[in-house]
LOVEXDREN-100749 format. One record per residue (C-alpha): residue in one letter; residue number from 1; x, y, z. Coordinates in nm, 2 decimals, always signed. Each point is the difference from the previous one (the first is absolute). Example, Ala and Ser with C-alpha at 12.3 -4.5 7.8 and 13.67 -1.06 7.14 Angstrom:
BEGIN
<node res="A" n="1" u="+1.23" v="-0.45" w="+0.78"/>
<node res="S" n="2" u="+0.14" v="+0.34" w="-0.07"/>
***
This chain:
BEGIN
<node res="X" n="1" u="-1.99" v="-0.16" w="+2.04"/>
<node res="X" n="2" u="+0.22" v="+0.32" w="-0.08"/>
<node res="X" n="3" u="+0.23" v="-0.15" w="+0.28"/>
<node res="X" n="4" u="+0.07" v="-0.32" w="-0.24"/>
<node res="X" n="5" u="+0.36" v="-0.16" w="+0.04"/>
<node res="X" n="6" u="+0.02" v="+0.13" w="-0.39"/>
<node res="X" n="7" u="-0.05" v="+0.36" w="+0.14"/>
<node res="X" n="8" u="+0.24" v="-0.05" w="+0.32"/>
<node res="X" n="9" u="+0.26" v="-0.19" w="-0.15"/>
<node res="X" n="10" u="+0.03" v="+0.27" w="-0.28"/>
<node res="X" n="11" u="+0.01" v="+0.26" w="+0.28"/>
<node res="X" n="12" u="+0.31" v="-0.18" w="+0.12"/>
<node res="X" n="13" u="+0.17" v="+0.08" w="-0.32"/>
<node res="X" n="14" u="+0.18" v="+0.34" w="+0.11"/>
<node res="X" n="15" u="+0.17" v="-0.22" w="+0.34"/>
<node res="X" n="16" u="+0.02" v="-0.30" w="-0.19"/>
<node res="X" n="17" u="+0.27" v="+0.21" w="-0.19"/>
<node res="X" n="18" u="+0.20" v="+0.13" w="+0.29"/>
<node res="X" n="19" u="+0.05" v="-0.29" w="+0.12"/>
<node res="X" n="20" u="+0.11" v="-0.15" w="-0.32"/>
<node res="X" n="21" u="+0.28" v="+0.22" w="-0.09"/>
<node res="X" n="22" u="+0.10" v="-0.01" w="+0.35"/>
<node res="X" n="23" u="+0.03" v="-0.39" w="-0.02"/>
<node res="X" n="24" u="+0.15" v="-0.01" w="-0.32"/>
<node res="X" n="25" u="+0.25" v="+0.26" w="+0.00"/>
<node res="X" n="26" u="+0.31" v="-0.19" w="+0.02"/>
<node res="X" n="27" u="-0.11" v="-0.29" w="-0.22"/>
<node res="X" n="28" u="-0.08" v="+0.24" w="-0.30"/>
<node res="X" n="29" u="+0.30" v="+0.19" w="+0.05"/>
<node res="X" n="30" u="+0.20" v="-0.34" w="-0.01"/>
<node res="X" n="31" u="-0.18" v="-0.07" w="-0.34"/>
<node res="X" n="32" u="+0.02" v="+0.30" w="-0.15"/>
<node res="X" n="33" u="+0.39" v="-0.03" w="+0.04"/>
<node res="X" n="34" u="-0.02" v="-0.36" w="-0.13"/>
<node res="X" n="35" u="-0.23" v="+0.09" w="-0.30"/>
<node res="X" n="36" u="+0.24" v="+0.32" w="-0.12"/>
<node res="X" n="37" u="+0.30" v="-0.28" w="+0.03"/>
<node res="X" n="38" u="-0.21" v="-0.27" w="-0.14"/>
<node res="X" n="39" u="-0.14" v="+0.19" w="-0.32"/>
<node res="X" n="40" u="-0.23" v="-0.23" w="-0.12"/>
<node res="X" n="41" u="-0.16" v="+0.07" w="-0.36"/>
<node res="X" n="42" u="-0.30" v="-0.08" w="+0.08"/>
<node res="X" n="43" u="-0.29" v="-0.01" w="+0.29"/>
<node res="X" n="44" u="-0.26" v="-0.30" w="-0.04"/>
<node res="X" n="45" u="-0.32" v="+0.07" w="+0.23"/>
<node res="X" n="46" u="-0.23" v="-0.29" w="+0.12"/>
<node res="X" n="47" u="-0.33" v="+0.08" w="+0.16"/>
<node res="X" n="48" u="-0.40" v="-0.06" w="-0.01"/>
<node res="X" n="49" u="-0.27" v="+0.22" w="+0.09"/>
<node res="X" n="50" u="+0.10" v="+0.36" w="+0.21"/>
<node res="X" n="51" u="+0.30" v="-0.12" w="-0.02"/>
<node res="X" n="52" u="+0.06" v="-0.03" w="-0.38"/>
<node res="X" n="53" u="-0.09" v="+0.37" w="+0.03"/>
<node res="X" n="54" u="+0.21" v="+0.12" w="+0.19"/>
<node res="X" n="55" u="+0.28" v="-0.16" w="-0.20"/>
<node res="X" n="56" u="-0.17" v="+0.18" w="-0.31"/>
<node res="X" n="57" u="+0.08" v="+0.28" w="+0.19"/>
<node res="X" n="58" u="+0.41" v="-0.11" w="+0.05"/>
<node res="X" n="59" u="+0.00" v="-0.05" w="-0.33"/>
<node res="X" n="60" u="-0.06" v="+0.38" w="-0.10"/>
<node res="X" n="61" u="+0.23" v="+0.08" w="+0.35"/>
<node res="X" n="62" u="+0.24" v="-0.20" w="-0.10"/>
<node res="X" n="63" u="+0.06" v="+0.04" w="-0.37"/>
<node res="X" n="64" u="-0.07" v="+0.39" w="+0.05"/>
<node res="X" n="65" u="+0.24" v="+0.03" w="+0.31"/>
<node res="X" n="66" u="+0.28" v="-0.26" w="-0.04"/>
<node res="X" n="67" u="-0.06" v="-0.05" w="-0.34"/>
<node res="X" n="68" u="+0.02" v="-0.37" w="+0.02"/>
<node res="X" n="69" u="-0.22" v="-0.24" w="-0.25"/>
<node res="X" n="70" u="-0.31" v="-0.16" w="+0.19"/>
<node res="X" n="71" u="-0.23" v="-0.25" w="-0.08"/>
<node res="X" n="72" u="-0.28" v="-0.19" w="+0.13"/>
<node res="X" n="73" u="+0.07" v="-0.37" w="+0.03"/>
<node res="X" n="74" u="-0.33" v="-0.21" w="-0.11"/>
<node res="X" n="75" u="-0.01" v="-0.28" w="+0.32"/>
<node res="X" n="76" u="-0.21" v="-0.22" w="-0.26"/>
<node res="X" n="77" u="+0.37" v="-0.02" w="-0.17"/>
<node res="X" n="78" u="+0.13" v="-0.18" w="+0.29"/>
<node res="X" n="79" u="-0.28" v="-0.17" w="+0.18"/>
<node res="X" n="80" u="-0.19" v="-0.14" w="-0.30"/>
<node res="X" n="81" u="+0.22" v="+0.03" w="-0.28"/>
<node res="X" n="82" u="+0.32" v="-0.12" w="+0.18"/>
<node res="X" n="83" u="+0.20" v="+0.19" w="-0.22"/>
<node res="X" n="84" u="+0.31" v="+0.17" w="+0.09"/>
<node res="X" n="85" u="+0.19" v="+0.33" w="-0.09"/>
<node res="X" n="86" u="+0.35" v="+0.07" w="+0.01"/>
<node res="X" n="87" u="+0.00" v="+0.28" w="+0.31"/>
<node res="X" n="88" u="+0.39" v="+0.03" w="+0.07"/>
<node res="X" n="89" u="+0.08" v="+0.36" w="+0.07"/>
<node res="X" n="90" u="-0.37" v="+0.08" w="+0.13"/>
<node res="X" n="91" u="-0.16" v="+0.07" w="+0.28"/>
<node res="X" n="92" u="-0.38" v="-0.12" w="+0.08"/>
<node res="X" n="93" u="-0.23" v="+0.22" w="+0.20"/>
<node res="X" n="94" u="-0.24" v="-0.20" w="+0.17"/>
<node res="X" n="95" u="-0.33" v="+0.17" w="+0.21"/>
<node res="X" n="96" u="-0.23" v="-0.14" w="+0.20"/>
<node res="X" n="97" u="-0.23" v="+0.06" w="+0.30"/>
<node res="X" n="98" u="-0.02" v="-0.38" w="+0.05"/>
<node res="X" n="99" u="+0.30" v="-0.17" w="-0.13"/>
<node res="X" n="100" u="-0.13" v="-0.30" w="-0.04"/>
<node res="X" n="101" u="-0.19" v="-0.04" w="-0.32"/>
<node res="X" n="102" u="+0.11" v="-0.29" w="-0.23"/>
<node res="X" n="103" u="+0.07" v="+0.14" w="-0.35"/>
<node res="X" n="104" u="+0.28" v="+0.28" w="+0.17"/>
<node res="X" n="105" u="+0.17" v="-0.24" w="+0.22"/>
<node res="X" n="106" u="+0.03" v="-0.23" w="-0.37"/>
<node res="X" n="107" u="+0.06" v="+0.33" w="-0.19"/>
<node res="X" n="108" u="+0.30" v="+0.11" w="+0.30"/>
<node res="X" n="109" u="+0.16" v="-0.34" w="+0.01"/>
<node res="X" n="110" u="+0.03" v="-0.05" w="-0.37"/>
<node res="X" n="111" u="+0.15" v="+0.40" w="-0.01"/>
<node res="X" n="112" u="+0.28" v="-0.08" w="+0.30"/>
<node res="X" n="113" u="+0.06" v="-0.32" w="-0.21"/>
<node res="X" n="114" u="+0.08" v="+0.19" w="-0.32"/>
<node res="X" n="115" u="+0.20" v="+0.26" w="+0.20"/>
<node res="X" n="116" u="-0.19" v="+0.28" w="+0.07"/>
<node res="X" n="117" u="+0.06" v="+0.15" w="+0.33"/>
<node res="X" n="118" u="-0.37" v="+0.00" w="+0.24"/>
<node res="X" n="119" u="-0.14" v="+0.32" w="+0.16"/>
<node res="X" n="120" u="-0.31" v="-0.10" w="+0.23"/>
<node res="X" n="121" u="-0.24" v="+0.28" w="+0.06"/>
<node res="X" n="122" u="-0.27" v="-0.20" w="+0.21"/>
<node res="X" n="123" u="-0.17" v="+0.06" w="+0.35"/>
<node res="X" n="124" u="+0.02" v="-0.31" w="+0.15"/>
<node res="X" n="125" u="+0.37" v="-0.02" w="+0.08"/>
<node res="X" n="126" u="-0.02" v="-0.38" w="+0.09"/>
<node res="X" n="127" u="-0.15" v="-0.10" w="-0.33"/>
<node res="X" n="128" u="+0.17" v="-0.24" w="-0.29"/>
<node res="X" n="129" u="+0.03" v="+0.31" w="-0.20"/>
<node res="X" n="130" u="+0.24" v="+0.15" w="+0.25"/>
<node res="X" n="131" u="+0.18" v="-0.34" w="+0.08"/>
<node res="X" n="132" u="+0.05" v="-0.01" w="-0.35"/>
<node res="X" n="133" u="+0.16" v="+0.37" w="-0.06"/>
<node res="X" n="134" u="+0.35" v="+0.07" w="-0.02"/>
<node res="X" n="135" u="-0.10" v="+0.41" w="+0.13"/>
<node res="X" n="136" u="-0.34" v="+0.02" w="+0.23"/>
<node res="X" n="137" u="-0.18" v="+0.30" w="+0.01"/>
<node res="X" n="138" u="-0.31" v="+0.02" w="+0.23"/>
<node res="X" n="139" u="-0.28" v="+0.20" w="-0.06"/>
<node res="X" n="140" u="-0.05" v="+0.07" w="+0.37"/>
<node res="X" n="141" u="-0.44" v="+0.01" w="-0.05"/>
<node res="X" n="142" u="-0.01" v="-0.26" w="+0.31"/>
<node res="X" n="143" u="-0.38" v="-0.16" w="-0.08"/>
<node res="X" n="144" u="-0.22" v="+0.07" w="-0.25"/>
<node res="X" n="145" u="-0.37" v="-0.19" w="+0.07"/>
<node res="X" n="146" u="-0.21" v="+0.19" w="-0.30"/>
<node res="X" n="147" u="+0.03" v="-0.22" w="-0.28"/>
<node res="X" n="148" u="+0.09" v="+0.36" w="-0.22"/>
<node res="X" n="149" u="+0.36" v="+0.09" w="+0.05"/>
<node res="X" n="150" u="+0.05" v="+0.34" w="+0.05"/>
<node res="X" n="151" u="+0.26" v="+0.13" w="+0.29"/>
<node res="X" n="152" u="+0.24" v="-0.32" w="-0.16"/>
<node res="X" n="153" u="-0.04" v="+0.13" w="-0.36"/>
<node res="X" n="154" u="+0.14" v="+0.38" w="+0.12"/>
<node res="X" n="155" u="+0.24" v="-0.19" w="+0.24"/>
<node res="X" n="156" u="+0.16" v="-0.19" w="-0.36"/>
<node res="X" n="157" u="-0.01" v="+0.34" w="-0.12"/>
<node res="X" n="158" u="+0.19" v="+0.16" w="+0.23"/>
<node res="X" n="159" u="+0.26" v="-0.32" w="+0.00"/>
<node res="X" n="160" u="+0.09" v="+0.10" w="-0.37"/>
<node res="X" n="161" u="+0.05" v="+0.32" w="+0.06"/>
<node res="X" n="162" u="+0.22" v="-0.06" w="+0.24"/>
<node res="X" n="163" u="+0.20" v="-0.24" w="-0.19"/>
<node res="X" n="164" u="+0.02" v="+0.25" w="-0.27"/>
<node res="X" n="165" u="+0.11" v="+0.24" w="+0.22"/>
<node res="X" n="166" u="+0.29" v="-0.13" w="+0.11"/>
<node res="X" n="167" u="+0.09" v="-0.19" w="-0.32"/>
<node res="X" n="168" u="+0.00" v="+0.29" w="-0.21"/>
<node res="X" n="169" u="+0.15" v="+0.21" w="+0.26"/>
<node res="X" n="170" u="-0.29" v="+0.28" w="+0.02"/>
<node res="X" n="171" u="-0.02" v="+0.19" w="+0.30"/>
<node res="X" n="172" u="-0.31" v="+0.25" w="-0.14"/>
<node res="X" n="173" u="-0.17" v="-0.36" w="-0.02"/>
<node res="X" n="174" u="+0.07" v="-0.14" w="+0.33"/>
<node res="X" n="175" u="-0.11" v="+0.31" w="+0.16"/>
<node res="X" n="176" u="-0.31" v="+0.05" w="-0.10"/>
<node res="X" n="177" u="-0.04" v="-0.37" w="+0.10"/>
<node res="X" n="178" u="+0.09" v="+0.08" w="+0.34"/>
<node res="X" n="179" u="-0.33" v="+0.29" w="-0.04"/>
<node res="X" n="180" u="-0.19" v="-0.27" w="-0.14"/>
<node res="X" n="181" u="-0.17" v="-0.12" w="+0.31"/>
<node res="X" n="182" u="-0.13" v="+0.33" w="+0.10"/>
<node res="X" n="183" u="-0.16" v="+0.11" w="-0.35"/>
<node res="X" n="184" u="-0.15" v="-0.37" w="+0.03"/>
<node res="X" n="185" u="-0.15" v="+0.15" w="+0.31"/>
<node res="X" n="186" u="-0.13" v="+0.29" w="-0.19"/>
<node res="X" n="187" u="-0.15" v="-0.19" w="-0.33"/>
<node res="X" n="188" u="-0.15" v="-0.27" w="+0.25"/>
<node res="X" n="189" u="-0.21" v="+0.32" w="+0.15"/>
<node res="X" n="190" u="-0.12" v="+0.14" w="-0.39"/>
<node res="X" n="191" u="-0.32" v="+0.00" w="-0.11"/>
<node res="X" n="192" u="-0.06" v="-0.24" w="-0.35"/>
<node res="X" n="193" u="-0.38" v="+0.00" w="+0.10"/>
<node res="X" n="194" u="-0.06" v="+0.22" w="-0.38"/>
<node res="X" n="195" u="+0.07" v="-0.30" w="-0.14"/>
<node res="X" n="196" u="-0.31" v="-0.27" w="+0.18"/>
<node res="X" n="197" u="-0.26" v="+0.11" w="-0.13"/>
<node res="X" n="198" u="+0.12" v="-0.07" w="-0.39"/>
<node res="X" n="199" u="+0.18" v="-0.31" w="+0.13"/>
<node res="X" n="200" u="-0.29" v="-0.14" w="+0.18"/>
<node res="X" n="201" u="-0.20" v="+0.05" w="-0.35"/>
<node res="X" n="202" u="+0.23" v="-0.15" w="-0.21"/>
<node res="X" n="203" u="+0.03" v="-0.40" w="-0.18"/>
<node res="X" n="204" u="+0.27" v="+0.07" w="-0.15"/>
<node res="X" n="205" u="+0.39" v="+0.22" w="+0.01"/>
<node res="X" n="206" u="+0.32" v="+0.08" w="-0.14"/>
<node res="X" n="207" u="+0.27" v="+0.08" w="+0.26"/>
<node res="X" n="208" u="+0.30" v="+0.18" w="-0.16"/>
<node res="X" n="209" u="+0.34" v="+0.09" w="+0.09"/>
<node res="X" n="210" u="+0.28" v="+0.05" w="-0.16"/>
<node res="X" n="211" u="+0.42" v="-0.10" w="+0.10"/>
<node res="X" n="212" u="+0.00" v="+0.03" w="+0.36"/>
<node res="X" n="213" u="-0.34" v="+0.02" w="+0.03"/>
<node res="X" n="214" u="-0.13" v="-0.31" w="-0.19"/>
<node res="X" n="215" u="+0.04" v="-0.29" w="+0.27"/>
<node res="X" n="216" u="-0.19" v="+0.26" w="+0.20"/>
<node res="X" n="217" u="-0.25" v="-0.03" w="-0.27"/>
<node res="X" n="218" u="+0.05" v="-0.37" w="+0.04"/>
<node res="X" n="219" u="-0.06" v="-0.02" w="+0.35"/>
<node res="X" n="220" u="-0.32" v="+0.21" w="-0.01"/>
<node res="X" n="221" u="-0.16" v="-0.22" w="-0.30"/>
<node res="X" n="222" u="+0.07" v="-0.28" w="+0.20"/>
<node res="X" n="223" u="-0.17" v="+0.12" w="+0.36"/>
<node res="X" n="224" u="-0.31" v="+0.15" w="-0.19"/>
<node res="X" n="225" u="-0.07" v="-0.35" w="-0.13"/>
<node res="X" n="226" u="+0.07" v="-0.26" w="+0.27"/>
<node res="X" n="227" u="-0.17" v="+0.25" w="+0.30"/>
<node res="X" n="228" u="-0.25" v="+0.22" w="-0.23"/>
<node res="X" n="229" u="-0.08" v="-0.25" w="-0.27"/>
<node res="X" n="230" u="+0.07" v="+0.25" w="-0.27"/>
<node res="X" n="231" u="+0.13" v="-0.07" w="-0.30"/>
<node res="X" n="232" u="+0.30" v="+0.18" w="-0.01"/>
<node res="X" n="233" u="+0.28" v="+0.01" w="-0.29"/>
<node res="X" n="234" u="+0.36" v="+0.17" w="+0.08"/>
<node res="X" n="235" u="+0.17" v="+0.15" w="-0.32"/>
<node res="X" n="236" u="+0.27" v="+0.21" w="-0.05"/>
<node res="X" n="237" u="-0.09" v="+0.33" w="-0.12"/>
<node res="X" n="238" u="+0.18" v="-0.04" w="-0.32"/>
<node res="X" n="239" u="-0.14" v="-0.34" w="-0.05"/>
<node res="X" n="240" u="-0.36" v="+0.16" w="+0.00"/>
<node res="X" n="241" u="+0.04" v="+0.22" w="-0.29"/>
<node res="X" n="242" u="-0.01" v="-0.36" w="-0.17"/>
<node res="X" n="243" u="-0.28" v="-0.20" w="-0.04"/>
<node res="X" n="244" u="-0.14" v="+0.02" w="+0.31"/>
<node res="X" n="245" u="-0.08" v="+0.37" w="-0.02"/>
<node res="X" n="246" u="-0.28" v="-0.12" w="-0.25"/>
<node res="X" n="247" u="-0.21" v="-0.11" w="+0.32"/>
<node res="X" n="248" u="+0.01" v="+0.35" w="+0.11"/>
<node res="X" n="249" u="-0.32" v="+0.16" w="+0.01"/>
<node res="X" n="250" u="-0.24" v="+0.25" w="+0.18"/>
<node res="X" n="251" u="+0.01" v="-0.06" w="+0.35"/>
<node res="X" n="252" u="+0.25" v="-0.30" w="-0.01"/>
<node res="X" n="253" u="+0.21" v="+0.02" w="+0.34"/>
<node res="X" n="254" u="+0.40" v="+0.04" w="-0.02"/>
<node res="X" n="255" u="+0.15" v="+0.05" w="+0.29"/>
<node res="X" n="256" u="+0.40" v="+0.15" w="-0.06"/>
<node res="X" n="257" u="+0.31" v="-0.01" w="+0.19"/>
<node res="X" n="258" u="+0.24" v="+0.27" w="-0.03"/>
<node res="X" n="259" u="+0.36" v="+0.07" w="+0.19"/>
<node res="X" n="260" u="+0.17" v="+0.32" w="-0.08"/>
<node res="X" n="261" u="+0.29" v="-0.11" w="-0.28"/>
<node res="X" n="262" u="+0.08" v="-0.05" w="-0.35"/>
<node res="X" n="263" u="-0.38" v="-0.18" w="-0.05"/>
<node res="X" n="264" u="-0.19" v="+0.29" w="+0.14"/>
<node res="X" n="265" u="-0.09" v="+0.17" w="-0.28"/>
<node res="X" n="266" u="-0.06" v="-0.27" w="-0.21"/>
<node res="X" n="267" u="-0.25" v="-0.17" w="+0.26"/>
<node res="X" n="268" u="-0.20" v="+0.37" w="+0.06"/>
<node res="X" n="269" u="-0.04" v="+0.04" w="-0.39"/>
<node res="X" n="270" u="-0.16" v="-0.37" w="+0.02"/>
<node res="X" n="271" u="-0.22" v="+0.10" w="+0.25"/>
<node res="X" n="272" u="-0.09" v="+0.33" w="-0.16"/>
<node res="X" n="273" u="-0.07" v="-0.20" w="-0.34"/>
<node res="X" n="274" u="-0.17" v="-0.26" w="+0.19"/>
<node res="X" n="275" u="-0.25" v="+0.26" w="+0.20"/>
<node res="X" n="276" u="-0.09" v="+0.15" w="-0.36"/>
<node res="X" n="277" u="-0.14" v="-0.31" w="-0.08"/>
<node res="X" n="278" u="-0.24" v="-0.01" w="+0.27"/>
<node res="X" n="279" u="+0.22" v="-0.22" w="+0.24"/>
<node res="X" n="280" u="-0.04" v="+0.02" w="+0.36"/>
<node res="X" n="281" u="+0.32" v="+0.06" w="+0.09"/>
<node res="X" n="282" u="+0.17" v="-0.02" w="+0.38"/>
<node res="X" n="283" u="+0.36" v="+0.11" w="-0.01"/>
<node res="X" n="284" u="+0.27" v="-0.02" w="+0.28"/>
<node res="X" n="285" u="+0.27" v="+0.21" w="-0.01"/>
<node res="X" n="286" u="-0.07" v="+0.20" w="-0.33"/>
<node res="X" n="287" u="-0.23" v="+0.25" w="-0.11"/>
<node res="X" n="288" u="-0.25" v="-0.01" w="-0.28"/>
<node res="X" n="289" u="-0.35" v="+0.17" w="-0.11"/>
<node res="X" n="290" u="-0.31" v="-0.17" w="+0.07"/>
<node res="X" n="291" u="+0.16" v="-0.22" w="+0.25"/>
<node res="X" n="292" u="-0.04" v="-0.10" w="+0.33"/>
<node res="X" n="293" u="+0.34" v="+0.09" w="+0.16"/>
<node res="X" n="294" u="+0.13" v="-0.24" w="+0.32"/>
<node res="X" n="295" u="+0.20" v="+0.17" w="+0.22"/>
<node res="X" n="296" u="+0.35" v="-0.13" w="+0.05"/>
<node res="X" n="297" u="+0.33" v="+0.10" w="+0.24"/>
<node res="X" n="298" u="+0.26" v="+0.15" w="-0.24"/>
<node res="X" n="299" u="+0.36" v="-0.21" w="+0.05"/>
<node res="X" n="300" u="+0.26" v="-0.17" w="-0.22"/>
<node res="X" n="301" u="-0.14" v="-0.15" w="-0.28"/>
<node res="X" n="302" u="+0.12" v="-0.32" w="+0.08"/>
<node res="X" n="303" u="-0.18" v="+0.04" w="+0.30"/>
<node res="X" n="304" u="-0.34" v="+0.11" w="-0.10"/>
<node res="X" n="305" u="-0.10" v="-0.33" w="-0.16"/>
<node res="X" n="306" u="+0.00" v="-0.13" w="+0.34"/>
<node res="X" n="307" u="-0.18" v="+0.32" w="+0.20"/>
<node res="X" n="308" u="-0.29" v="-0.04" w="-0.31"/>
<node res="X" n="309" u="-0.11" v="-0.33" w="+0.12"/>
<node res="X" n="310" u="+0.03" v="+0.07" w="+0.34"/>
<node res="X" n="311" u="-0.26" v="+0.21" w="-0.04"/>
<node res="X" n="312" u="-0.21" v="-0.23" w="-0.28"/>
<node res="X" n="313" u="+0.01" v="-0.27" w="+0.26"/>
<node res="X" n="314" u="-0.22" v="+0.22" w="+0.27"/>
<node res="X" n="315" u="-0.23" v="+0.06" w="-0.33"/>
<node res="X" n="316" u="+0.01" v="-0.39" w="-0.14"/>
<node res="X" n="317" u="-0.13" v="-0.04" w="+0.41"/>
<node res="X" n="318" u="-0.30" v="+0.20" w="-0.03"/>
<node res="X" n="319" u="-0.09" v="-0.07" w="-0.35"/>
<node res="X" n="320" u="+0.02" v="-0.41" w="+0.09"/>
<node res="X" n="321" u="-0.26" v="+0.06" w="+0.29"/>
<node res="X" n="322" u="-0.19" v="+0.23" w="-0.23"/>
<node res="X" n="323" u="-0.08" v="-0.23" w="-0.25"/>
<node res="X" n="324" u="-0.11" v="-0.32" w="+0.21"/>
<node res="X" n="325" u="+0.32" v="-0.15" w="+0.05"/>
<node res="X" n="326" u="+0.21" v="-0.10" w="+0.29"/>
<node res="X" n="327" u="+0.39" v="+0.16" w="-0.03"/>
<node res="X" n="328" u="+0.19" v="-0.29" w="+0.19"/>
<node res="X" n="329" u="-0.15" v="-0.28" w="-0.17"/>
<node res="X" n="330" u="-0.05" v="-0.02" w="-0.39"/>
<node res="X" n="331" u="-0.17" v="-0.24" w="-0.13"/>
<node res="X" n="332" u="+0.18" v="-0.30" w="-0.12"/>
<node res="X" n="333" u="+0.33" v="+0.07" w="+0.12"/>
<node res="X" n="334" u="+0.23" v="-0.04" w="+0.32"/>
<node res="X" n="335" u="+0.34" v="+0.13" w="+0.11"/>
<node res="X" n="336" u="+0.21" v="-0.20" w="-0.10"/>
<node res="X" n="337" u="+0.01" v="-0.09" w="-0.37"/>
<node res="X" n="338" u="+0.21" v="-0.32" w="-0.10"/>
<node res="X" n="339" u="-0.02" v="-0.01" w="-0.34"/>
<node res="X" n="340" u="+0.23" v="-0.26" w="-0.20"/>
***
């Protein structure tokens, strides 16, 4: 069971990559043109699932690094509602491993018809999502069969990073892309296994992030409940000094994700504060007392995010056979999601 299609398809992450930025060189350099001659005010995302947190993540990318506005588009707006917004001078950024589900195709067709300009990030090139692009972008993860997404999730990733690259002209960024696939190698090969002995205990989690790190924390919430059956609850670290710190209590489990820039220290005095109250802390890419530390491969913050759950997914592996369940098939759900 440790050679699950979850565990081998994540361990395809690191190629999955080269092969990506080799496919999509010229098509990103053609947009990134386009885009600094376009200059539209604002980015729209449209997503579900993995996907919607990976474009959690280009928000923060994007509004950090090309300092472009960027919101998340509700698909309920379009599909259910059938209201539309006026989109002239925008540009929607849709991603999806499938392409195909009903509530983004409505969500992309009402955007092109208000005027925004349509980025596809999806993995199956021959899908209505891509047909109905203006810009195609593929994700280059070939199959996934696990029900979990995990080598397509770092593949999106990777795509906005690239896109931001090349838009915002920054040649520190696209390089450390271009190391990206061998530090994936390196944080698919560290050992999380600290953290499954608390996880395998526990009912109940807060995952937390903060910037570029909280559609990590996204991403992980999500995989603990639909492979681990945990109840898992992603927050940004500033959004837990709320009202949900008050569930904060001896022994409660937080596990924190950390990448090394302007939220660092903010995020390791959470976790100290957090281990003072008796938490059970488990922190990537930070240091804090009483905590268990994860290792993680140092690299460009944008890029960390990405090398963190690299190595969470090899953990979320084990700690789904650990506690009784099976990693490739979740209860309830399939691949493919058509919501409407």
């Amino acid at each position: 069971m440790s050679q699950s299609f979850l565990f081998q398809e994540a361990a395809q992450a690191a190629e999955t990559i080269r092969l990506q930025t080799r496919t999509n060189a010229e098509i990103m350099e053609r947009l990134g043109e386009r885009l600094r001659r376009h200059r539209p005010y604002a980015m729209v995302t449209c997503a579900r699932g993995s996907s919607d947190h990976a474009a959690t993540f280009a928000k923060y990318l994007l509004e950090t690094r090309v300092g472009i506005l960027t919101s998340s588009a509700a698909p309920s707006v379009s599909s259910v509602y059938l209201a539309r917004a006026d989109l002239r001078g925008t540009v929607m950024l849709a991603i999806s491993q499938s392409g195909a589900s009903p509530d983004l195709l409505a969500t992309v067709a009402n955007a092109k018809s208000a005027g925004a300009m349509i980025l596809a990030m999806v993995n199956v090139e021959t899908s209505p999502l891509a047909q109905a692009a203006d810009y195609v972008i593929p994700l280059c993860a070939g199959r996934e069969q696990s029900v979990a997404a995990t080598k397509s999730y770092i593949a999106a990733l990777a795509a906005i990073i690239h896109l931001v690259a090349l838009w915002s002209e920054d040649e520190e960024l696209l390089e450390a892309l271009e190391r990206a696939p061998a530090t994936l190698e390196r944080a698919w090969q560290l050992d999380w296994q600290p953290a499954l002995a608390p996880l395998t205990a526990a009912r109940d989690l807060y995952v937390v992030g903060r910037g570029l790190g909280l559609g990590i924390a996204q991403e992980v919430a999500l995989k603990l409940k639909e492979t681990c059956g945990l109840h898992a609850e992603a927050l940004s670290a500033a959004e837990l000094r709320h009202g949900p710190m008050a569930l904060v209590q001896s022994g409660f489990p937080v596990m924190i994700f950390a990448q090394n820039d302007e939220t660092l220290s903010g995020v390791e005095s959470l976790a100290a504060e957090l281990a003072g109250r008796g938490a059970q802390i488990m922190l990537a890419g930070a240091n804090a007392p009483q905590s268990i530390v994860l290792p993680t491969e140092n690299a460009h913050p944008a890029i960390q995010p990405m090398l963190m759950v690299q190595s969470f997914y090899r953990l979320v592996n084990a700690l789904s056979i650990a506690r009784g369940y099976d990693p490739d098939r979740p209860p309830l759900l399939r691949k493919v999601t058509e919501t409407v």
